[in-house]
N, C-alpha and C positions, 0 to 999 in steps of 0.2 A: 485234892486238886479240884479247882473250880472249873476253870480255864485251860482247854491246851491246844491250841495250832498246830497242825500238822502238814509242813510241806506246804504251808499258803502260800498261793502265786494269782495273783490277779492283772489283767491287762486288759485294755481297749484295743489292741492293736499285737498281735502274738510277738511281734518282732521286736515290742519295746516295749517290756512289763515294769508296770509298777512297783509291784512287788516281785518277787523272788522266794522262793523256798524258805518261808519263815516258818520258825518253829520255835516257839516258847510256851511255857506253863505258869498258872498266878492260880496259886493258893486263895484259900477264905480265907478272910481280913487281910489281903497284901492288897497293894496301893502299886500301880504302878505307870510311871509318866511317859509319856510317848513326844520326843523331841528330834529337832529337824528341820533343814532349810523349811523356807517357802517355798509354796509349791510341787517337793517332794514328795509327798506321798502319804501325808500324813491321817490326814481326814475321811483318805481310801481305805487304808488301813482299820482305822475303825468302823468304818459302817459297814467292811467285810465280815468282821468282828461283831455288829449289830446284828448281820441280818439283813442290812437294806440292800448291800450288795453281794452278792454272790461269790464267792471263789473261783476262779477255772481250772483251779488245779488242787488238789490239799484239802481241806476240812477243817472246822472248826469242832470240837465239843465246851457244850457251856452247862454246865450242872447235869452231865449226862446226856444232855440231847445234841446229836450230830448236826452240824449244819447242812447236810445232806440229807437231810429227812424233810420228805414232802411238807409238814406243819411247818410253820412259821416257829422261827427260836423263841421260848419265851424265859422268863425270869431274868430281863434284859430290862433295863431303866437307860433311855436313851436322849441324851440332852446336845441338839444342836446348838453351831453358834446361833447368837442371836442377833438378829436380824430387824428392824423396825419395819411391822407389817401392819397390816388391815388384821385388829382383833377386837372385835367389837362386844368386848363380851366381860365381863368382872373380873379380878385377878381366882375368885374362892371360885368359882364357874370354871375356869381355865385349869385352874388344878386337880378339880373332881371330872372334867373330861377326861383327865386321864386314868381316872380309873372306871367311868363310864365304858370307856374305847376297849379297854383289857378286856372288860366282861362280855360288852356288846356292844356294837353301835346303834342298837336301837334298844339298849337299856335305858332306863330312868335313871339317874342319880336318886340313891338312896340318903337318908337322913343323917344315916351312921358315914356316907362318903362325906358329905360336908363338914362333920365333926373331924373326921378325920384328915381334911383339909385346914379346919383352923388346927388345930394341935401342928401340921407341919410348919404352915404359915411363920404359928408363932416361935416352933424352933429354929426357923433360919433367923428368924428378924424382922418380918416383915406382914405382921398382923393385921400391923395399923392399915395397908391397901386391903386390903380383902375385899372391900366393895368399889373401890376404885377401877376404873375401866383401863382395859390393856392399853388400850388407842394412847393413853394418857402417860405412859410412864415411861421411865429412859430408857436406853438401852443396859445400862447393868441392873434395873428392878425388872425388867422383862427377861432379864436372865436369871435372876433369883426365880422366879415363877416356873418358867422353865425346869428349874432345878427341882422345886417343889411337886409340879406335874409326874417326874421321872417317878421320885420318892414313895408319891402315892399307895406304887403297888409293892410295894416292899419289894424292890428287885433285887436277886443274889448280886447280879454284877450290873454296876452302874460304871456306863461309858459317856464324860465329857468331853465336847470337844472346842476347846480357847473356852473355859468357863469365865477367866479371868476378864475376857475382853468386857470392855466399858465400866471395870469396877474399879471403885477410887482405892487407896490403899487400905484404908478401914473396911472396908467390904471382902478386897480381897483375903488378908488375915480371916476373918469373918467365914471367909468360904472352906480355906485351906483347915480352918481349927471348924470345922462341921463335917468337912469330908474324912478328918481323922477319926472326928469321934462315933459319925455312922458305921465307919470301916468294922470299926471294933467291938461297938456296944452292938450293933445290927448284924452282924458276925457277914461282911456282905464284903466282894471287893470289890475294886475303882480301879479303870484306866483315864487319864488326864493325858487329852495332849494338851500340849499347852510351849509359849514360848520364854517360859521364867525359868532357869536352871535353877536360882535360887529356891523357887517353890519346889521343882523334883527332890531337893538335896533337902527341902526343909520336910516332908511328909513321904516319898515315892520309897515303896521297899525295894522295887526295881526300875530300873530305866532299858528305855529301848531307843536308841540313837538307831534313826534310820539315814541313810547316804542314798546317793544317785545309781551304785552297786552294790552294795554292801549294807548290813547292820551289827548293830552290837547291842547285845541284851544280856542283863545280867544285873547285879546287887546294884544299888546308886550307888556307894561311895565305892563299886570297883569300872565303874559305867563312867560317871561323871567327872572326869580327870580333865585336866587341862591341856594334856594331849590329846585326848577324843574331841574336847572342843575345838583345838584348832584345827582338827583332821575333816570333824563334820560342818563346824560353824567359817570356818578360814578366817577365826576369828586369834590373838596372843589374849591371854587371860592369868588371872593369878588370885589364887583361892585366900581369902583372909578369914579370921576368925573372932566373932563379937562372941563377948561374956553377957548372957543373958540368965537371970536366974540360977544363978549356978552350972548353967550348961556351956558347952562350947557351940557358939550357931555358924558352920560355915557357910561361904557366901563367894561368890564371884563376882570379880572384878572385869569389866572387857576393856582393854589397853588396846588396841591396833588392830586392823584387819591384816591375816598373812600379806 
């Protein structure tokens, strides 16, 4: 077990928590998508999960260390949305910061960290920027980068959050068959939030549907039902099935709001 929440409850305001008494576990190499309204809860969720935000109730452990222990959690790969800022700095720079920042912030970047920068680079896809300036690029290659930054440090558990946002279809494919193949080859697990059902049911070993009281967490294909979508999305849906390669690819259709 990589991952296990214990009784997490998080809130700004005691009287109206965010969370509530969650408790789940994610294995090395499980994949697991974090799905749910807007502005639900979702993003809190993970950075309580990260580290960035704290608990008030519950506990996290992530490869043995308590979120309750004075140090800062580490072997955590942590990828915000992205965002178009002030980054004035190369994309192969931006990626070896982050392995700069794990060791020290008043380390040097080492020879072997920029090496180890193009080799990620080039296995997302995205080689060709490496001297291109951040200032310079979309927002879904500034999310690749991003992604690339996290990778750096070889993290057990790598948390996205909307990774998909700003990427074209080709990209996204692109991401979803990279976060499979790290999951597995890199023996590391993934939480995605993310608003694609389609991608949870195409990659997520589990799903966590979170609601405005309630959650449900558990295997995707016992998660991701068209009853739990209209219960959490208030959305009518209906599962269809493309033949791809031999396989069955299920997928979702959204028909009507309740």
């Amino acid at each position: 077990m990589l991952l296990e929440i214990n009784n997490g409850t998080f809130y700004y305001h005691k009287e109206k928590p965010i969370l509530q008494n969650v408790d789940f576990t994610l294995n090395t190499g499980e994949i697991m998508a974090v799905m749910g309204r807007n502005g639900i809860g979702k993003t809190t969720l993970i950075k309580c999960i990260a580290g960035i935000l704290r608990w008030k109730e519950g506990y996290s452990i992530v490869a043995g260390q308590k979120s309750t222990d004075k140090r800062p959690i580490s072997n955590i790969g942590y990828v915000p949305q992205a965002h178009k800022s002030s980054f004035p700095y190369t994309v192969k720079d931006m990626v070896v910061f982050g392995k700069a920042g794990y060791n020290s912030y008043l380390a040097n970047p080492r020879k072997e960290d920029y090496c180890l920068a193009d080799e990620i680079l080039e296995r997302i896809g995205i080689k060709d920027l490496h001297n291109k300036c951040c200032n310079e690029l979309s927002g879904g290659q500034l999310q690749l980068v991003f992604i690339a930054r996290a990778l750096i440090n070889a993290p057990k558990l790598l948390i996205l959050d909307e990774p998909e946002a700003h990427l074209d279809f080709r990209n996204q494919i692109r991401l979803l068959k990279l976060l499979h193949s790290f999951t597995s080859e890199q023996r590391i697990s993934c939480i995605i939030n993310t608003h694609y059902p389609n991608h949870a049911i195409r990659i997520a070993d589990k799903c966590f549907l979170l609601g405005g009281s309630d959650y449900k967490v558990g295997t995707t294909e016992k998660v991701m039902t068209t009853d739990n979508i209209e219960k959490y999305f208030s959305v009518h849906s209906q599962t269809l099935y493309a033949t791809y390669k031999g396989d069955q690819i299920p997928s979702f259709v959204f028909l009507d709001e309740v």
